[in-house]
C-alpha positions as CSV (number, residue, x, y, z in Angstrom):
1,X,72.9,82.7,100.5
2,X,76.7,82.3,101.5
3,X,78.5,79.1,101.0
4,X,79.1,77.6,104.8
5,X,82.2,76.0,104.9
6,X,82.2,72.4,106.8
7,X,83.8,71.9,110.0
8,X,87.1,70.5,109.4
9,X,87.0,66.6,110.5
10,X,89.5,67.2,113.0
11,X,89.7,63.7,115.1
12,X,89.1,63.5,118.8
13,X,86.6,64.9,121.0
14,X,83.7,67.0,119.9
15,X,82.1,69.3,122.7
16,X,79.1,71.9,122.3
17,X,78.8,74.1,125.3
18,X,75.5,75.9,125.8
19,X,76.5,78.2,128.7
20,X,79.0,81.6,128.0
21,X,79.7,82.8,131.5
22,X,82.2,85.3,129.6
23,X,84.5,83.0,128.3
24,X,87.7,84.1,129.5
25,X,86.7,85.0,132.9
26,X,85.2,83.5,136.3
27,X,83.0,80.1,135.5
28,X,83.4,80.5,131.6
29,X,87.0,80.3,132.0
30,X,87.1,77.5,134.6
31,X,84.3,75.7,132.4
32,X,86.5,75.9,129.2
33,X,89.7,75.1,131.1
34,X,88.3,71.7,132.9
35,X,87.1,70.8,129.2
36,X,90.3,71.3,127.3
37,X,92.5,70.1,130.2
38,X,93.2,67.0,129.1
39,X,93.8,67.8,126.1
40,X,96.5,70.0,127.0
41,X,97.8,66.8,129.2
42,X,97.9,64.4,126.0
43,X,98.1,66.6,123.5
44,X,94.8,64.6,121.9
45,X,92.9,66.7,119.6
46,X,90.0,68.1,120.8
47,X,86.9,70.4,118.8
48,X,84.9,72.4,120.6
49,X,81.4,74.5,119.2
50,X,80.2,77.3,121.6
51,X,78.2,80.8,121.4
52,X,80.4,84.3,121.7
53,X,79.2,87.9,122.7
54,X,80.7,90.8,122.2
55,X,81.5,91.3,125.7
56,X,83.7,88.3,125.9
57,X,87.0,90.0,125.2
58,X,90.7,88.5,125.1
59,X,89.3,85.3,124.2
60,X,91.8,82.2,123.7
61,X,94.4,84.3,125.2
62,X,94.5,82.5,128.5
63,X,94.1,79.3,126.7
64,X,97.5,80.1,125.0
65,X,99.1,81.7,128.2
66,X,98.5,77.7,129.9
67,X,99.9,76.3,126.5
68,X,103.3,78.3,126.7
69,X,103.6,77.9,130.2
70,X,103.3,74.5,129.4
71,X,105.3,73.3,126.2
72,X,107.0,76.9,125.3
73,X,107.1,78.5,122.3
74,X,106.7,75.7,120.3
75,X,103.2,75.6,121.7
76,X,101.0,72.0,120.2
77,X,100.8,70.4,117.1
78,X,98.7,72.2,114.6
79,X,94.6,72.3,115.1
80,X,95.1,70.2,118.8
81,X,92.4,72.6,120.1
82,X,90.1,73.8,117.5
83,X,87.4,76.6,119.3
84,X,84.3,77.1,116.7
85,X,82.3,80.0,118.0
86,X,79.1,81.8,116.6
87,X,78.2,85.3,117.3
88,X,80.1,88.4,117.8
89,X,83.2,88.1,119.5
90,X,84.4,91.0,121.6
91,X,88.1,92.9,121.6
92,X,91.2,91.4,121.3
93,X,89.8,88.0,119.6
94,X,92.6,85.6,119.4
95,X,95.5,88.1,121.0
96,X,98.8,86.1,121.5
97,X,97.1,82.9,120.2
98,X,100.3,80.2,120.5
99,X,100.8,77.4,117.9
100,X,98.3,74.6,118.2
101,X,95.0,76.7,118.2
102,X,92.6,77.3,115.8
103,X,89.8,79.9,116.6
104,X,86.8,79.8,114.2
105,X,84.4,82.7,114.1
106,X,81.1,82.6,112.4
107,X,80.1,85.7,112.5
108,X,81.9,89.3,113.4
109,X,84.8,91.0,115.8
110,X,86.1,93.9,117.3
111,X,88.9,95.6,117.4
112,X,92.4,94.1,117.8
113,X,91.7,90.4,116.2
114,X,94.9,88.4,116.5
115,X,97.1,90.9,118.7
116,X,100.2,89.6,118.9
117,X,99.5,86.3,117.1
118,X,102.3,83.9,117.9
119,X,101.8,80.7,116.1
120,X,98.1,80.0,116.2
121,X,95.2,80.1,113.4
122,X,92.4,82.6,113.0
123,X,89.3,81.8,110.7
124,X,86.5,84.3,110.5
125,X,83.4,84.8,108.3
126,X,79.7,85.4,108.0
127,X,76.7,83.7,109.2
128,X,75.4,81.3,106.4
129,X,72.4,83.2,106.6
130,X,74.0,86.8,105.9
131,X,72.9,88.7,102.9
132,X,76.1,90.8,102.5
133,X,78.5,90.0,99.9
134,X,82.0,89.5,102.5
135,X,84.2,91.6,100.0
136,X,82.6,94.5,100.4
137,X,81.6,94.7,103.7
138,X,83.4,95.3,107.1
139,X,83.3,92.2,109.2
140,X,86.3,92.5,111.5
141,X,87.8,96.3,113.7
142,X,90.8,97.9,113.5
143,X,94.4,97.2,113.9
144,X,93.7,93.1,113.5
145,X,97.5,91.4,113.8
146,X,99.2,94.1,115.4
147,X,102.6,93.2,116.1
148,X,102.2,89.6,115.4
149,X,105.4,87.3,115.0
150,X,104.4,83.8,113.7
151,X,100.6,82.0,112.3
152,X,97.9,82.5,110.0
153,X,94.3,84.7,109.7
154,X,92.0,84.1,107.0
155,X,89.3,86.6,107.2
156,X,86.4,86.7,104.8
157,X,85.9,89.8,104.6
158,X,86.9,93.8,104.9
159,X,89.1,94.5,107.9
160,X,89.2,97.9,109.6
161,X,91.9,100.2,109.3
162,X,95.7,99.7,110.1
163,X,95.7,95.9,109.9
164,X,98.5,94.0,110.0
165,X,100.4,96.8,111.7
166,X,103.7,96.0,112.9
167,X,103.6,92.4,111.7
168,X,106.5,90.5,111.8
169,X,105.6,86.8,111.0
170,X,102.4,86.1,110.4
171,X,100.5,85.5,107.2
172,X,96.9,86.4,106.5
173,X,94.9,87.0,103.9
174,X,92.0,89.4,103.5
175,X,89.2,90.4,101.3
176,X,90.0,94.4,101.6
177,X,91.7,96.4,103.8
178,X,90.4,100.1,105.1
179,X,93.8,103.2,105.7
180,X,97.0,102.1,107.1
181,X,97.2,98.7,105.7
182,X,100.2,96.9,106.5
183,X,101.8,100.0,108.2
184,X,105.3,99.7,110.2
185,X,104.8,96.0,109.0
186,X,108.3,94.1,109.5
187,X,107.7,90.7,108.3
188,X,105.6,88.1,107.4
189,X,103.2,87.9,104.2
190,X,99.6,89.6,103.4
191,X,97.3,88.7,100.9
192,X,94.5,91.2,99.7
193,X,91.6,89.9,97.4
194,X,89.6,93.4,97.5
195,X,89.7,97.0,98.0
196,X,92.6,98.8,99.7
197,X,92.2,102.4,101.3
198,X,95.1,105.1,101.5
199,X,98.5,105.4,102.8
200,X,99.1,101.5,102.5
201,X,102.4,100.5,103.4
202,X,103.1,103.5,105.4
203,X,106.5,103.0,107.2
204,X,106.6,99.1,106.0
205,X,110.2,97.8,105.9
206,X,110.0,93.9,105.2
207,X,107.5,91.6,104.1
208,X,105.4,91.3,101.6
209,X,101.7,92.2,100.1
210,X,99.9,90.6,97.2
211,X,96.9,93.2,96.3
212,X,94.8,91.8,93.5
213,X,94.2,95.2,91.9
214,X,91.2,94.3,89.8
215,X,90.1,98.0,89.3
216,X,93.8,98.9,88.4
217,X,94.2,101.8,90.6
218,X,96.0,100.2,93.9
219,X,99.0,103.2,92.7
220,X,96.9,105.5,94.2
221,X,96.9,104.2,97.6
222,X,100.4,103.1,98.6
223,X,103.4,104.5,100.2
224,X,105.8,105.0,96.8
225,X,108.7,106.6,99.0
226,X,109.5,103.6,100.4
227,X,107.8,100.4,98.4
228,X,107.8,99.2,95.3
229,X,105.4,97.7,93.1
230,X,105.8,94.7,91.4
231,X,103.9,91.9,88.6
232,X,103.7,88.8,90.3
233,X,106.2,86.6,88.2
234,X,108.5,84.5,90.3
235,X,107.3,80.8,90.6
236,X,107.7,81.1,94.5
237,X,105.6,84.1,94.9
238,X,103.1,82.1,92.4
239,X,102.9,79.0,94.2
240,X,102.9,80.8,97.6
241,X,99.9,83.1,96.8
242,X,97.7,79.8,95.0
243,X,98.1,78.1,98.4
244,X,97.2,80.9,100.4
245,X,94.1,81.8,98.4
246,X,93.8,77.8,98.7
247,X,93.5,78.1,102.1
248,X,91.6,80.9,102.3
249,X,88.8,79.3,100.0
250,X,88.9,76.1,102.2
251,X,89.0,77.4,105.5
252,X,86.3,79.9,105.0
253,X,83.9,79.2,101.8
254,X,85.6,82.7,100.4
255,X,83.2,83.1,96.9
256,X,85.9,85.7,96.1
257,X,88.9,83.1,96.7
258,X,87.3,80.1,94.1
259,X,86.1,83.0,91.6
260,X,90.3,83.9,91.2
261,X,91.2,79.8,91.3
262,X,88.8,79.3,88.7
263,X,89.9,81.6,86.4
264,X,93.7,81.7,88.0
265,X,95.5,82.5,84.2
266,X,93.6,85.6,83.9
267,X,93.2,87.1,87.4
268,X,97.1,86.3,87.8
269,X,98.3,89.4,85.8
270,X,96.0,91.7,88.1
271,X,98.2,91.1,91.3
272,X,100.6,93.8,92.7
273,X,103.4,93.1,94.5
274,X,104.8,95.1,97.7
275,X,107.6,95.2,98.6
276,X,109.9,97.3,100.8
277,X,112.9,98.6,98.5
278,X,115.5,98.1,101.0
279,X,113.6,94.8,102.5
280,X,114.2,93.5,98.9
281,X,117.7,94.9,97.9
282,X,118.7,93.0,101.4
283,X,116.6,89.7,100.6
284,X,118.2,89.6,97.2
285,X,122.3,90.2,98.5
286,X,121.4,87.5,100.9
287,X,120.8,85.7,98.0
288,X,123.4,86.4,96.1
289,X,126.0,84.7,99.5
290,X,124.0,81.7,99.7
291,X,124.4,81.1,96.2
292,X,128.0,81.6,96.7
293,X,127.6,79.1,100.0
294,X,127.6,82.1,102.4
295,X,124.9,81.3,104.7
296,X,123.4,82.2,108.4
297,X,124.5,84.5,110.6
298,X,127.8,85.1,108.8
299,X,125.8,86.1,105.0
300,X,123.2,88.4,107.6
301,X,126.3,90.2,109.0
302,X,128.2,90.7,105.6
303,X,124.7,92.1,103.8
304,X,123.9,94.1,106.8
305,X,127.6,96.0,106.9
306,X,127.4,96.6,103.1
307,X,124.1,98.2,103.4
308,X,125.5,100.3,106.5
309,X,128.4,101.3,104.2
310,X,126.7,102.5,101.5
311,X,123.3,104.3,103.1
């Protein structure tokens, strides 16, 4: 049986709501909204634990549209409204999600988790009671994250093809991707604790993957006109990956997550690192001006002209 992860203890008020009148429509979404009213008002943290079909689409998305309209793009403090939901959520689960929300799934998703993420928090993974192992198994659709700017997804478990598509922000981590991972991806940083299909990295020109290549083949599988591969040695990239796998572990009980913490020294050497070749020859020049006390807009313009001048 799967480890369940406890509910964080997030402070404030605790609702259950029996009913799913399609949550984002008609009396589900008036029923949701009178709940988590006040909190948008005060800004008081507030937990709420509700079933979720598959034909409740776009769900949290007008949530977030009332929490921009509100308080902009800075959105609420982190995990003000926490949504914990069991069952199968339909498309687009968490699309546009602002800062301040945290959407827990126990149990499976369509297509299109996290479109346009912009600040908020994604948690999915099995029922307790699932027999699966989460790593290798499917448990979220296709093109999860597209064109997200900002937040975080921990998903335990195999996504569906072309996640993280056009991502320019966010950072997620995974337990395996299917084709197209990462494609056209702009920004923002990926971590992959499983299986990778084909053509990953395809069109990918910033950010950055970690793969944790344990059956040393992830060269088969990427994009080598345009990436590069590297070992995972700088102290940031270290400490950055640890914390995310952290989280991951934390967040969603990931058995895969605390078998690589528990042996850290030797699963280290088995991550890749990807990385765009001209995302990283501009990273480093930018660098190189800061060091030399060159910074903001004036360092992006100087790195960005030499790079004009000699592609």
């Amino acid at each position: 049986m799967l480890y369940k992860p406890e509910i964080p203890p997030y402070v404030g008020q605790v609702c259950t709501v029996k009913q799913n009148h399609h949550l984002e429509s008609s009396l589900g979404y008036r029923e949701l909204l009178a709940i988590y009213k006040s909190s948008l008002e005060s800004k008081n943290p507030i937990n709420i634990i509700l079933p979720i079909k598959n034909t409740d689409r776009v769900v949290g998305t007008i949530l977030g549209s009332e929490i921009t309209h509100l308080y902009g793009a800075e959105g609420l403090a982190e995990d003000t409204i926490t949504l914990h939901f069991k069952g199968s959520a339909g498309q687009s689960f968490g699309a546009f999600l602002p800062h301040g929300v945290s959407l827990i799934l126990e149990g499976d998703a369509n297509d299109h988790v996290g479109k346009g993420l912009s600040g908020g928090k994604i948690i999915i993974y099995p029922f307790a009671e699932s027999p699966f192992v989460p790593q290798e198994n499917i448990i979220i659709g296709n093109v999860a994250l597209y064109g997200a700017t900002r937040g975080e997804a921990y998903i335990s478990g195999i996504t569906g093809e072309r996640f993280c598509i056009r991502n320019s922000g966010a950072s997620a981590v995974v337990e395996g991707v299917g084709d197209s991972g990462c494609e056209y991806m702009t920004g923002g940083t990926v971590v992959i604790l499983g299986k990778t299909a084909r053509n990953f990295a395809a069109g990918m020109s910033g950010g950055t993957a970690y793969v944790f290549d344990i059956n040393e083949n992830f060269s088969n599988y990427y994009n080598k006109d345009i990436v590069l591969l590297e070992s995972l040695q700088e102290v940031n990239n270290i400490i950055l990956v640890n914390k995310m796998i952290l989280n991951h572990k934390n967040y969603t009980g990931s058995r895969i997550a605390e078998e690589i913490l528990n042996d850290w020294e030797n699963c280290l050497p088995k991550f890749v690192k990807v990385i765009p070749k001209d995302y990283k020859l501009v990273t480093e020049k930018l660098e190189e001006l800061m060091q030399k006390g060159i910074g903001g807009q004036e360092a992006t313009i100087k790195v960005f002209e030499e790079v004009s001048k000699n592609g």
